[in-house]
N, C-alpha and C positions, 0 to 999 in steps of 0.2 A: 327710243329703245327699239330695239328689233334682234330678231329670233333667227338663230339660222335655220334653214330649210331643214338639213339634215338632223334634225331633230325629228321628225314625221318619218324619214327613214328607219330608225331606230325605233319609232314605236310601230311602225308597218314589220321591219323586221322581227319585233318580239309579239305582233299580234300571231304572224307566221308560223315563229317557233314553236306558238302555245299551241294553233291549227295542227302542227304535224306530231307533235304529241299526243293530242286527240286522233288523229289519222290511223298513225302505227298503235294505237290501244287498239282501236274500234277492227283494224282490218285481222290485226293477230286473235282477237276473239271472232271474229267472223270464219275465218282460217282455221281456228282450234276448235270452238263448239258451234261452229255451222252445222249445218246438214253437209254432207259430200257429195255435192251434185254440180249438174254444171249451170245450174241456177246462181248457186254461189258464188262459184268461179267466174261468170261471166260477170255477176254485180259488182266484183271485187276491179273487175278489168276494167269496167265502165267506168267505177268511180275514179280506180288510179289514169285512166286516161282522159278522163277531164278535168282532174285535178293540172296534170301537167299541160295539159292547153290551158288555161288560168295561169301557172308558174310561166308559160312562156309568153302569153301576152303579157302579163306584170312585167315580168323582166324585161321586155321591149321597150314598154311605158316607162319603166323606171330608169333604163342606160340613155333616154336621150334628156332627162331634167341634168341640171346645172345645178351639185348640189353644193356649191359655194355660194349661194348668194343665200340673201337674208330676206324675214319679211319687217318690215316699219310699221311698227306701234304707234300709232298717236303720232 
């Protein structure tokens, strides 16, 4: 028996999706009932800017796996 890889893709991609729906709630109230300073603004840059260094080393990681093979069970 064996599982293809790209199954862990699919669950990496729906852990994602759920992250960036968390993301965009969390930063549109930070943005809407924050304080207006540039305390905020900058936490809001931090966060989105290390978010996308994360997206882009995953995305590195993930374009050089072979996601046609399988893994063997038993």
């Amino acid at each position: 028996m064996s599982i293809p890889i790209f199954i862990f893709l699919i669950l990496y991609l729906f852990v994602v999706l759920i992250f960036l729906i968390f993301t965009f709630f969390n930063i549109y109230h930070s943005w809407r009932f924050g304080m207006n300073s540039f305390t905020n603004f900058f936490s809001i840059f931090i966060y989105l800017s290390a978010l996308a260094v994360i997206f882009f080393f995953s995305y590195n990681f993930i374009k050089t796996i072979d996601w046609t093979a399988s893994i063997n069970i038993l």
